[in-house]
Structures are given as structure tokens and as C-alpha cells.
KOLNUVO-338817 format. One record per atom (N, C-alpha, C, O): atom name; residue in one letter; residue number from 1; x, y, z negated. Coordinates in steps of 0.02 Angstrom, whole numbers. Layout:
! KOLNUVO-338817
NODE   atomo   residuo   num        u        v        w
NODE      CA         A   NUM        X        Y        Z
...
***
This chain:
! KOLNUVO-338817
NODE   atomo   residuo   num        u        v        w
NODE       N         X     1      662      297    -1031
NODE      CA         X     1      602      329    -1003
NODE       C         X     1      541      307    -1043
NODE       O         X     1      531      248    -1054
NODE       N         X     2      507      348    -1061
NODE      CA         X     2      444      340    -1090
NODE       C         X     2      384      390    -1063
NODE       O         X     2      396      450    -1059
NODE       N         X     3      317      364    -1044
NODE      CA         X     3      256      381    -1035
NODE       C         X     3      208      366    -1088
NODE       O         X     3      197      310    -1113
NODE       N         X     4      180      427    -1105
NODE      CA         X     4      129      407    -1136
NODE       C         X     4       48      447    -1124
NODE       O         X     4       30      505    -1135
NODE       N         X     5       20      405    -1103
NODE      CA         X     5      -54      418    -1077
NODE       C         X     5      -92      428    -1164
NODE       O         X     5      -82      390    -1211
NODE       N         X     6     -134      489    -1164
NODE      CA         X     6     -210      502    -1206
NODE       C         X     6     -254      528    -1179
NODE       O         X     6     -248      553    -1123
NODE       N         X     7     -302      525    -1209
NODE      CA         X     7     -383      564    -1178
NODE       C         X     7     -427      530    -1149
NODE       O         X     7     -468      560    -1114
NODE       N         X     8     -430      460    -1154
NODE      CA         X     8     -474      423    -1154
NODE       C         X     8     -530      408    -1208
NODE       O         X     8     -541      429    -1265
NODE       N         X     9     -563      358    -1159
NODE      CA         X     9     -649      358    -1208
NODE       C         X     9     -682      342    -1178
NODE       O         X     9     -673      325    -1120
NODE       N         X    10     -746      341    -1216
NODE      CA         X    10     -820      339    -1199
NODE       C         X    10     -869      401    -1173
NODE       O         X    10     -905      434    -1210
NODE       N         X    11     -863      407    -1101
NODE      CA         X    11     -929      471    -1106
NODE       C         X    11     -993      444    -1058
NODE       O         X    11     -981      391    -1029
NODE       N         X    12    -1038      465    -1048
NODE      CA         X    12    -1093      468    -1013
NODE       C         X    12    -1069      464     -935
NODE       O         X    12    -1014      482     -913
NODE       N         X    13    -1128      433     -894
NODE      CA         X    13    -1124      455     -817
NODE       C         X    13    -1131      546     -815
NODE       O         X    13    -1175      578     -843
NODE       N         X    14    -1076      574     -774
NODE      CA         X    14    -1089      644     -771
NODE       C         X    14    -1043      687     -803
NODE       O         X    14    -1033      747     -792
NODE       N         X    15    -1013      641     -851
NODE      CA         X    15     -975      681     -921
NODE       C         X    15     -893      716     -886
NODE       O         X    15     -873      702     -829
NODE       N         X    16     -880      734     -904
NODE      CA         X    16     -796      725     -900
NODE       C         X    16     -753      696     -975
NODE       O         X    16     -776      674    -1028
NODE       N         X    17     -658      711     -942
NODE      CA         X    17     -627      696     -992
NODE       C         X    17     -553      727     -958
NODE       O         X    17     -547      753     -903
NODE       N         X    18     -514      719     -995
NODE      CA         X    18     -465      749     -969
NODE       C         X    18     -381      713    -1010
NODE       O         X    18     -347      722    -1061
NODE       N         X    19     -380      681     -964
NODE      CA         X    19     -305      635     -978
NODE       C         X    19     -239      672     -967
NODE       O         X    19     -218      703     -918
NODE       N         X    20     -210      655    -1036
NODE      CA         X    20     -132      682    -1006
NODE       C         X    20     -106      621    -1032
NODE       O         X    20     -129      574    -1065
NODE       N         X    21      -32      641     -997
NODE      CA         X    21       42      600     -999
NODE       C         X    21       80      642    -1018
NODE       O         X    21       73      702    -1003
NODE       N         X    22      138      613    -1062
NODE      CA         X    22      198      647    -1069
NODE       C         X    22      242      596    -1066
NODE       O         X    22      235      536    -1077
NODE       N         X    23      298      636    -1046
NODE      CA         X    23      346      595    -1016
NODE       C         X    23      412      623    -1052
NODE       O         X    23      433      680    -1063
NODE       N         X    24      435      563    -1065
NODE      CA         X    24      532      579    -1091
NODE       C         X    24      597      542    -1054
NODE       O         X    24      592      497    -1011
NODE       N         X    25      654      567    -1077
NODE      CA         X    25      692      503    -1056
NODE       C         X    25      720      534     -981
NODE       O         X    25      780      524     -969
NODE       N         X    26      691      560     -945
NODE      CA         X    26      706      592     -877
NODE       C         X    26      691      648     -867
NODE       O         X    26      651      674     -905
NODE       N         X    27      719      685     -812
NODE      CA         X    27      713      762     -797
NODE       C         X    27      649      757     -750
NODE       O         X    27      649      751     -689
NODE       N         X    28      596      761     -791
NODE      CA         X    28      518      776     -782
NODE       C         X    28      519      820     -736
NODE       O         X    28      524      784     -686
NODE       N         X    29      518      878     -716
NODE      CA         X    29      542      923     -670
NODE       C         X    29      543      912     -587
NODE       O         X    29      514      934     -538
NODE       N         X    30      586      874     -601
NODE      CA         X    30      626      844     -525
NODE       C         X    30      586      818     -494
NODE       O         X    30      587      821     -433
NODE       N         X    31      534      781     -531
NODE      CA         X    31      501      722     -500
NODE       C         X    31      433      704     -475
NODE       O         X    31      389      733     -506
NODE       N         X    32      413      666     -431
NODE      CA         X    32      328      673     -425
NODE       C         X    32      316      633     -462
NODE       O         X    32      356      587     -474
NODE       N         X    33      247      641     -497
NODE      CA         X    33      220      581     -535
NODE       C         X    33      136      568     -509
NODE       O         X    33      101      601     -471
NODE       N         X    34      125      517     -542
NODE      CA         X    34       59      483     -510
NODE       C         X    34       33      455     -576
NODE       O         X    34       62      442     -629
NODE       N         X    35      -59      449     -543
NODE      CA         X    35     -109      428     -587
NODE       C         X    35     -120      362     -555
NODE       O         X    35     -120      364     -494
NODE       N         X    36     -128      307     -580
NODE      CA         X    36     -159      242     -533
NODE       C         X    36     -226      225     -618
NODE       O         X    36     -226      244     -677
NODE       N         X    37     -259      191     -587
NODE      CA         X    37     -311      148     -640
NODE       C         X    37     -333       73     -618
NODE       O         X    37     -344       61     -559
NODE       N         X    38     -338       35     -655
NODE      CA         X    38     -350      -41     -656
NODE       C         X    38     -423      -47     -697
NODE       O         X    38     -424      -32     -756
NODE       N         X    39     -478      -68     -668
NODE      CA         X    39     -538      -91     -652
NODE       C         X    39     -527     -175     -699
NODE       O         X    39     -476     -204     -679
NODE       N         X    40     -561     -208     -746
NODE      CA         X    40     -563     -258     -768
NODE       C         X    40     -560     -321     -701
NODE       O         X    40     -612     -318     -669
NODE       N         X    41     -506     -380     -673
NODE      CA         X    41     -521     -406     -631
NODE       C         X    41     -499     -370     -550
NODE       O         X    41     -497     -399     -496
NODE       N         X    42     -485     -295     -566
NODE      CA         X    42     -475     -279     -498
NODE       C         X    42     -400     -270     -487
NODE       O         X    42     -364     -288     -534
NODE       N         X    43     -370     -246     -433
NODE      CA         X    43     -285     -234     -417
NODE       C         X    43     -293     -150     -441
NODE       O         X    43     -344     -116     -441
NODE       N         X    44     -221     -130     -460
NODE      CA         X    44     -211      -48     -482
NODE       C         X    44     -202      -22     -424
NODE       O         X    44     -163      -35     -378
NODE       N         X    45     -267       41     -436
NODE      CA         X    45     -264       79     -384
NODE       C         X    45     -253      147     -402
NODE       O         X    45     -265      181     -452
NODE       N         X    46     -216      159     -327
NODE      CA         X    46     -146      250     -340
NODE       C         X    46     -232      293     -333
NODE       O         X    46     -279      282     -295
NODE       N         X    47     -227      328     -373
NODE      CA         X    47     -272      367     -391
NODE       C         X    47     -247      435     -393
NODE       O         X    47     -296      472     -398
NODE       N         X    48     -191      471     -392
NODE      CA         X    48     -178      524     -366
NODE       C         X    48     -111      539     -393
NODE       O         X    48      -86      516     -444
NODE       N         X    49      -90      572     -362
NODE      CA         X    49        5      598     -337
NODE       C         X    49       14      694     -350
NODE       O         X    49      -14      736     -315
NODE       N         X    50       48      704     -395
NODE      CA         X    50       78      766     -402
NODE       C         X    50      153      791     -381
NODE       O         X    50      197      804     -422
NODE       N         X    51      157      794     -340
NODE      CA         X    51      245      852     -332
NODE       C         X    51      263      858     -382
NODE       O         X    51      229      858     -433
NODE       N         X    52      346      865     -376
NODE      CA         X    52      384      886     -453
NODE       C         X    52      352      976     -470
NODE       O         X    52      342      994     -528
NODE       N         X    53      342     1018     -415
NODE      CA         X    53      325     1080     -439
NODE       C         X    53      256     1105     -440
NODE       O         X    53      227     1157     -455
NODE       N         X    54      239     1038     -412
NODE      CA         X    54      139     1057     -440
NODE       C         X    54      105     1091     -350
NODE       O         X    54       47     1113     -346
NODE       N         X    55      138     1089     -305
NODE      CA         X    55      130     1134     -259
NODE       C         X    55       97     1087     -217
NODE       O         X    55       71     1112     -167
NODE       N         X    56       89     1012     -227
NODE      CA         X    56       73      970     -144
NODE       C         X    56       27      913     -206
NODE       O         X    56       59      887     -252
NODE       N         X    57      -33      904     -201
NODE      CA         X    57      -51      844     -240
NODE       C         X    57     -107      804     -183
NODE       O         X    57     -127      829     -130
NODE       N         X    58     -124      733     -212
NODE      CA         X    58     -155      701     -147
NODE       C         X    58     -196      661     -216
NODE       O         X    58     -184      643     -274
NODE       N         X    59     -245      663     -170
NODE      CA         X    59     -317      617     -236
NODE       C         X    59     -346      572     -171
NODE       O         X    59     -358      590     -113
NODE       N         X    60     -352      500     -206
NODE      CA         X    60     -396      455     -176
NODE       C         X    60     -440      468     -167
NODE       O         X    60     -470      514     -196
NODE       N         X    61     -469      422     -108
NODE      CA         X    61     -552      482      -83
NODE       C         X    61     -615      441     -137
NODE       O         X    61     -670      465     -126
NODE       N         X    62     -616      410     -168
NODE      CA         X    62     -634      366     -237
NODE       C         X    62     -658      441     -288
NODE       O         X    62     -705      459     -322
NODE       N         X    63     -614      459     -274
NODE      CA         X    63     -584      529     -342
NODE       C         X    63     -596      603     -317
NODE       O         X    63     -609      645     -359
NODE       N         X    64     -592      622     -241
NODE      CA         X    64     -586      674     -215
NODE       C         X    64     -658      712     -221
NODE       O         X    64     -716      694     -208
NODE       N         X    65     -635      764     -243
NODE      CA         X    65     -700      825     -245
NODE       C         X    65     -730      808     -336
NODE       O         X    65     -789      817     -349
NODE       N         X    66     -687      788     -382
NODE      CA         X    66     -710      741     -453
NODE       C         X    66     -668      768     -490
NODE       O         X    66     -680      807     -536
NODE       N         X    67     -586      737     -463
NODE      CA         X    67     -541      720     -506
NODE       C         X    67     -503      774     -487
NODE       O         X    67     -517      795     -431
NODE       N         X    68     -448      812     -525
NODE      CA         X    68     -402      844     -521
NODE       C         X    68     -336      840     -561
NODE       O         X    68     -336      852     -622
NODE       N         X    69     -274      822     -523
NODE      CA         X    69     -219      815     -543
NODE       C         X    69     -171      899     -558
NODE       O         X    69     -173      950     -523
NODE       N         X    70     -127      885     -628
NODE      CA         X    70     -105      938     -617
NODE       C         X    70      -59      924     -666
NODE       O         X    70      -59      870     -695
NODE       N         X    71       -7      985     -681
NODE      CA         X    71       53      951     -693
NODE       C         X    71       95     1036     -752
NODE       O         X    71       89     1095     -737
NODE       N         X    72      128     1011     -806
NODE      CA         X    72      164     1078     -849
NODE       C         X    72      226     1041     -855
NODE       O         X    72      232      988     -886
NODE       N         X    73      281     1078     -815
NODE      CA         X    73      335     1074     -815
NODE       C         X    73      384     1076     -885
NODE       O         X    73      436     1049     -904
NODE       N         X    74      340     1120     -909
NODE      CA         X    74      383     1157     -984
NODE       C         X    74      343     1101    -1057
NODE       O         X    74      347     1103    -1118
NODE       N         X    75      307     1057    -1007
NODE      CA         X    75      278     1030    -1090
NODE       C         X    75      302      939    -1058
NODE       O         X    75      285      892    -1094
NODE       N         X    76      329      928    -1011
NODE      CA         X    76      357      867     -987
NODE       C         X    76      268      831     -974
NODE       O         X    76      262      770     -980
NODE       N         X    77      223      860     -962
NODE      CA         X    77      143      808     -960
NODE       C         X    77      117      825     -902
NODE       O         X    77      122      881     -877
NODE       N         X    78       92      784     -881
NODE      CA         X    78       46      784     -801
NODE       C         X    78      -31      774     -817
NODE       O         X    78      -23      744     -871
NODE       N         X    79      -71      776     -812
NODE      CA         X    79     -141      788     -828
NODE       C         X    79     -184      775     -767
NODE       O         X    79     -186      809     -715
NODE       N         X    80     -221      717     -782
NODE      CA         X    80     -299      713     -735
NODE       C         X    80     -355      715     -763
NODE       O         X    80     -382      670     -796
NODE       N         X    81     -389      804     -741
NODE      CA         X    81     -446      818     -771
NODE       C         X    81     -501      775     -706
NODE       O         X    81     -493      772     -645
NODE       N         X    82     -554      746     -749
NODE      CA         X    82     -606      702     -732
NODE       C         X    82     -681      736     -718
NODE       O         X    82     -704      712     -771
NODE       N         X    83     -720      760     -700
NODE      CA         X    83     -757      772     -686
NODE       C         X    83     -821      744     -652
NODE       O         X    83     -809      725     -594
NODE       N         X    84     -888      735     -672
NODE      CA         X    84     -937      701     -649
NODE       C         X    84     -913      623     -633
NODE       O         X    84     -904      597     -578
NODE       N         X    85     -906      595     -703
NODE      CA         X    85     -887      524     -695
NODE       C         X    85     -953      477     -713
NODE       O         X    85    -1004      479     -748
NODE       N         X    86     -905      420     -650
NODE      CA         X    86     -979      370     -633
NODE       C         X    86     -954      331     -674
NODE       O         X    86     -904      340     -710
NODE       N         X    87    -1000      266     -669
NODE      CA         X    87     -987      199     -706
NODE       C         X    87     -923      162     -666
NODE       O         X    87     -882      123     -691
NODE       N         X    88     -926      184     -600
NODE      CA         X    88     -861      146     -586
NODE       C         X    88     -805      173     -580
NODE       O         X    88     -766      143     -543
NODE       N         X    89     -786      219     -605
NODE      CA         X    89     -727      241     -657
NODE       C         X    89     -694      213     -710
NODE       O         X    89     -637      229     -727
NODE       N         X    90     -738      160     -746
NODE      CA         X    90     -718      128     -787
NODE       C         X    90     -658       82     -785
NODE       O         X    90     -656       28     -756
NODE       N         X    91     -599      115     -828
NODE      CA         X    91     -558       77     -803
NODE       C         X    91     -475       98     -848
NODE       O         X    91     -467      156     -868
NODE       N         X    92     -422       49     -858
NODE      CA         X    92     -378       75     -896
NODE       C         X    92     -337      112     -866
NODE       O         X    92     -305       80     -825
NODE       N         X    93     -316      199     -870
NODE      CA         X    93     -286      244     -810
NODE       C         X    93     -202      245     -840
NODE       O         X    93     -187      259     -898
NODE       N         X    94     -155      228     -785
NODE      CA         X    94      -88      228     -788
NODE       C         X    94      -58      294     -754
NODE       O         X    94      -78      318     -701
NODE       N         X    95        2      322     -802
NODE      CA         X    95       45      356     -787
NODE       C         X    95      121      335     -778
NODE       O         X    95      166      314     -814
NODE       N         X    96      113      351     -720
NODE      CA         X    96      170      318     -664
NODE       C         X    96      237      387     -638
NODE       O         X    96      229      444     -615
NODE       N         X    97      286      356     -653
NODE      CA         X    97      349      398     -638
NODE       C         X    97      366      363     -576
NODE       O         X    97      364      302     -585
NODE       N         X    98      382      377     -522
NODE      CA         X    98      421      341     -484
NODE       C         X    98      498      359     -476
NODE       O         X    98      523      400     -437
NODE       N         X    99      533      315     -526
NODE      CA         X    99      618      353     -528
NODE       C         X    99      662      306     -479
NODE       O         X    99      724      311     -484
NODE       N         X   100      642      272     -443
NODE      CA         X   100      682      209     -405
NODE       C         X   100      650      153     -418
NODE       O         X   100      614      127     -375
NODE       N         X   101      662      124     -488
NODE      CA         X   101      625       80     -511
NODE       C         X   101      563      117     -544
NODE       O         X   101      575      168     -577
NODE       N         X   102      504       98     -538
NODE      CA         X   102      452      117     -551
NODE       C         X   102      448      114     -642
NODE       O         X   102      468       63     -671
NODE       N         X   103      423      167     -676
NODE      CA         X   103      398      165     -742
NODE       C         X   103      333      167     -764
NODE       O         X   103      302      196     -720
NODE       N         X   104      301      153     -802
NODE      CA         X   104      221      155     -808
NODE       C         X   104      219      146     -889
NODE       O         X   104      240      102     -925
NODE       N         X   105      174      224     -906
NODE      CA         X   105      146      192     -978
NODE       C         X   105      108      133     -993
NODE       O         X   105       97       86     -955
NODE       N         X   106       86      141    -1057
NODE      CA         X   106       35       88    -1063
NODE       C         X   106      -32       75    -1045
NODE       O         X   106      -62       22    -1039
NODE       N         X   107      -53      154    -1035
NODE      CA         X   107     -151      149    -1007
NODE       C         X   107     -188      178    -1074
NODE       O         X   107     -185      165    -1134
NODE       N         X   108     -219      218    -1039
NODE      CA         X   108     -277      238    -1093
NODE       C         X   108     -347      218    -1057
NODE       O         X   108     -362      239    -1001
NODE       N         X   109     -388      176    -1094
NODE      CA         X   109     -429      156    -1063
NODE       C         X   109     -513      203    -1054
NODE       O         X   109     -548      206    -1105
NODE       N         X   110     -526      221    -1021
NODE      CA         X   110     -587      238     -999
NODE       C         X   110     -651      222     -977
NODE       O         X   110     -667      202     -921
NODE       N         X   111     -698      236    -1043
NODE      CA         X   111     -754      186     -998
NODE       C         X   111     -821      241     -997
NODE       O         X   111     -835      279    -1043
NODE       N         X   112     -863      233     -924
NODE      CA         X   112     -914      282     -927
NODE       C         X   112     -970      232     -916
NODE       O         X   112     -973      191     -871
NODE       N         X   113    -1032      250     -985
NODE      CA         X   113    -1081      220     -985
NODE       C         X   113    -1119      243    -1031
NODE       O         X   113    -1103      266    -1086
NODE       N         X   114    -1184      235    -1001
NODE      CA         X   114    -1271      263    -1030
NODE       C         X   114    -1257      206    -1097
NODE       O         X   114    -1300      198    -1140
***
């Protein structure tokens, strides 16, 4: 199994960005996957949950009415587009498989600041 998180960076308060994952190794398809992010010093927090068919997704209320999760079956990648990001967004964002035992890329880190 492999994840791999891009689309991180540097933007402004306000800016967006738009992160994907791709995923190998397992039948991507089948499965729900999730966004969590880790804050320098803080615990990883689940930051939002996609269905294997894209039909049921759930966003932390941190994220809700901002962030949008979404998901291409045919390209194995799950995607959280970012919208009107604050400074406390800043933070390294993980893509998470949950196959039994949990998988997690490495993090693309994100930082928003003037």
C-alpha cells in the first residue's frame, strides 16, 4: 500500500489550495478514505472522510463550509480542495486509508501566512 499526498505550500490568509492523494497497492474503489492534519505540537486531527463511491462525505466543523473532500475512482486519488484558509490551517495534511490496519502517507505540509 502506498499514499502519496501533493499540493501543498505557502499561500496567503484567504487563498486556497488543493491537495491530492494517490493511492496504490489496494482496491481504491472499495474503500473510504480520510484527510487528518497535524498542527506543529498538536495531536492529528480527522479532518474529513470520503465513501468508497464519493456519495456520503463528513468534514470537521474546523473545515466545514471551507474545505471540500472528494474522490476519482478511475485515477486511484482523493482530493481536499481548501478554500478561504486561515493561519490555523497550518499544518502537515495526511492521507489515510483505513484497510484494518490503518495506512498513512507521508504529509504534505501546508502553511498559510501574510
Amino acid at each position: 500500500v502506498q499514499l502519496v499526498e501533493s499540493g501543498g505550500g505557502l499561500v496567503q490568509p484567504g487563498g486556497s489550495l488543493r491537495l491530492s492523494c494517490v493511492a496504490s497497492g489496494f482496491t481504491f474503489r472499495a474503500y473510504t478514505m480520510r484527510w487528518y492534519r497535524q498542527a506543529p505540537g498538536q495531536v492529528r486531527e480527522h479532518v474529513a472522510t470520503i465513501t468508497s463511491t464519493g456519495e456520503t462525505t463528513y468534514l470537521s466543523d474546523s473545515v466545514k463550509g471551507r474545505f471540500t473532500i472528494s474522490r476519482d475512482n478511475a485515477k486511484n486519488t482523493i482530493y481536499l480542495q481548501m478554500n478561504n484558509l486561515k493561519p490555523e490551517d497550518t499544518a502537515v495534511y495526511y492521507c489515510n486509508a483505513p484497510l484494518g490496519p490503518d495506512y498513512w502517507g507521508r504529509g504534505t505540509q501546508v502553511t498559510v501566512s501574510s
